[in-house]
N, C-alpha and C positions, 0 to 999 in steps of 0.2 A: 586096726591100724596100730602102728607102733611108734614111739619118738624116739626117734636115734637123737644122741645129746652125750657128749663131751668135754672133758674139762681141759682146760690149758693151767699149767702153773711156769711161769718165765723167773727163771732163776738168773739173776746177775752177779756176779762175783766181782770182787772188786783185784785191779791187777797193777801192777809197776810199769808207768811207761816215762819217757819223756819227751818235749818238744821238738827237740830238733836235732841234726848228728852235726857233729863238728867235723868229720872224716869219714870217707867210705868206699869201698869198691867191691868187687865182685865176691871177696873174700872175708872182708870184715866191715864192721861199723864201731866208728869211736862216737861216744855220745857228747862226751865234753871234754875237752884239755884245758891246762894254766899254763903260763906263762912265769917261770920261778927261778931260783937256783937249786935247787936241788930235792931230793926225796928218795923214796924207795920204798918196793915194796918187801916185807919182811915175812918168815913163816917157820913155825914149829913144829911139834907134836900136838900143841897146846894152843898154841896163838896164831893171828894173820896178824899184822898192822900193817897200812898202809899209811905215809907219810907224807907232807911237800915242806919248804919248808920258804921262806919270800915271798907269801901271798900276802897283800895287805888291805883294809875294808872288808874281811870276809866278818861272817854271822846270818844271822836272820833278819832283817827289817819287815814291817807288815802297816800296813794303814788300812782304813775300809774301803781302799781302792786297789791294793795290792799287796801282794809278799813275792819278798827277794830273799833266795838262799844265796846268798854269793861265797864262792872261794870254792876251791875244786871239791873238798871232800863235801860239802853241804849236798851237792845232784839234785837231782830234780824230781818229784815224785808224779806219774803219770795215772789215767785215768781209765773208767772203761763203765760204760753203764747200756741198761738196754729196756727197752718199753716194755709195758705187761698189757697184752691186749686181754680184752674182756672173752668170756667162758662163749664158745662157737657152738652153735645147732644144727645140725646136719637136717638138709633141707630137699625133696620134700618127705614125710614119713611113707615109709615103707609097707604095702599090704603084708602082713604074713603067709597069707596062701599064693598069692600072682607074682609076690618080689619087686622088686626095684632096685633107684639107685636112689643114693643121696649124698652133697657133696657139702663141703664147710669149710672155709679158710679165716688164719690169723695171717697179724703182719707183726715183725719182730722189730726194732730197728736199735742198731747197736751203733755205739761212737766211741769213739775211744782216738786218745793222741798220741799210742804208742806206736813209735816207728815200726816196729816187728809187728804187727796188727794183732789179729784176734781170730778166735778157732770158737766155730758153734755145733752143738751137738743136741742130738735129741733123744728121747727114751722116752718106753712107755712105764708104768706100774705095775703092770701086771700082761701074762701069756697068757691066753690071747689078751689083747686090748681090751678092743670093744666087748663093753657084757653089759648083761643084764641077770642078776643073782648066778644062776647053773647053768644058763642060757649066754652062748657067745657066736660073736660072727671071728671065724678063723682071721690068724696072721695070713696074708696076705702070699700067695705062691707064686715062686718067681719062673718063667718059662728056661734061665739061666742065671750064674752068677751077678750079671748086668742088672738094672733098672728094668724093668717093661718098658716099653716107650705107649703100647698103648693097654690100657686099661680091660684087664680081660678074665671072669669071673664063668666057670661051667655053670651050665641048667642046675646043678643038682647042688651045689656048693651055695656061702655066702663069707664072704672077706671083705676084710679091710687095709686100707693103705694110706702112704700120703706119698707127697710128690714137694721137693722145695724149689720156689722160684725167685730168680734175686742176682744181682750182678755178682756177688761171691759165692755162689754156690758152687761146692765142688763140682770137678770134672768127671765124676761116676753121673751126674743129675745132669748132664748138658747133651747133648745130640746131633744129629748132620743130619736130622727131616726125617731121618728113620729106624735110627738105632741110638741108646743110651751111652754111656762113658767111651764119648765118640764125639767129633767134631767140636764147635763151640756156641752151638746152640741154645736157646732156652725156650721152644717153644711150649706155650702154655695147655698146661692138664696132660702134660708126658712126663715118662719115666717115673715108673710107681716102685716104690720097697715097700715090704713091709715095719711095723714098729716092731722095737723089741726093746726087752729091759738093758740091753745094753748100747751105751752110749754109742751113735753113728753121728761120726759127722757128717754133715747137711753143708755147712760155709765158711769159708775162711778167706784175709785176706793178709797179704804179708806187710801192710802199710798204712799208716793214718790215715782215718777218715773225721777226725774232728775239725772243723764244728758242724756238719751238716750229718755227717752219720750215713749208715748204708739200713736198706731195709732188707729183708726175705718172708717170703709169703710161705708160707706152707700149707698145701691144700690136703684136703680127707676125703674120701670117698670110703660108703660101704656100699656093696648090691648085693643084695638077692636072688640068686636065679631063679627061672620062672618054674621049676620043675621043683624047688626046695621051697619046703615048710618052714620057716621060723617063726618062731615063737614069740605072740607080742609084748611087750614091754618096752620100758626106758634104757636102751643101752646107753652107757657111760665109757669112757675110757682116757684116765689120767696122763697128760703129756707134759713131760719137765724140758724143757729149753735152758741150755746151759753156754755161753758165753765167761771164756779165756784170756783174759792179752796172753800173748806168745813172747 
């Protein structure tokens, strides 16, 4: 018997947003205006400065209740954080000579208060993923450019995949009951990619979701097919989750 066993590392970055827009439409968004006589903005070779000049009560004020940047150049600085789920086990272990499957999921949950939202991506550490020493279960093959919608591994092979689920998951990962980057679907344990060391985004969303935050699950599957030998061990395979503000 073998333990399939995987690591999650959730990397947060920290990003520029702010509260609320002062103006917007189809084409732009203003985040804050003043009310002044005058200003301008200025530029060089060498320099930017931007000006106003009639604002009055601006600076920083702060107590252990609050801080206020007030006065137009002060702005506002925004936020973006995301949860680090614990190290997931791929369940149940796999025979080496009859095969199997086995599956594992985390949950992400990212917040952030910037109007423009946030972009999440995933990547593996290494090609293939899953291993164990010399020993690895292949990236994951796709029947077309699209997701799988269903989960489909030959007798003679063994691959790995995930699948993200989540109200912002991109439109490559959603379906219409039978096909991937299609409809607006999320049914669950469809649409499989493979990992790979370069960053795919998984979720994005164009819009605050502070203070309650969005989550996305991201699931794993490896199998075995029943005609393929693999070799027992602890497969491993490192995953970075990477969140943006936009």
């Amino acid at each position: 018997m073998k333990i399939l066993r995987y690591t999650i590392i959730a990397i947060g970055l920290a990003g520029s947003l702010s509260l609320a827009l002062a103006a917007s439409s189809s084409n732009y968004q203003i985040q804050f205006d003043s009310v002044n006589v005058g200003g301008i903005f200025s530029t060089s070779t060498n320099y930017k400065l931007e000006d106003t000049t009639g604002e009055i009560a601006t600076g920083v004020s702060t107590s252990t209740s609050y801080s206020i940047k007030a006065g137009y150049q002060q702005m506002n600085e925004v936020s973006i954080s995301i949860s680090s789920p614990s190290d997931v086990t791929l369940t149940p272990s796999i025979p080496g000579v009859t095969g199997g499957t086995a599956n594992g999921s985390a949950t992400w949950t990212v917040i952030t208060d910037d109007p423009a939202g946030y972009q999440m991506t995933i990547t593996s550490s290494t090609t293939p993923a899953l291993k164990s020493g010399l020993n690895t279960f292949a990236d994951y093959t796709l029947a077309s450019s699209d997701p799988d919608y269903t989960f489909s591994v030959a007798a003679a092979d063994s691959e790995f995949a995930f699948t993200p689920e989540g109200t912002d998951i991109l439109a490559r990962y959603k379906d219409n009951g039978s096909a991937c980057n299609t409809g607006s679907g999320d049914t669950a344990d469809k649409c499989w990619d493979p990992l790979s060391t370069s960053a795919t985004t998984i979720a994005q969303s164009l819009s605050s979701n502070h203070p309650t935050g969005t989550q996305t699950t991201v699931k794993l599957r490896a199998e075995s097919g029943s005609s393929h030998l693999q070799v027992d061990g602890s497969y491993t395979a490192t995953v970075s989750v990477t969140v943006v503000s936009l």
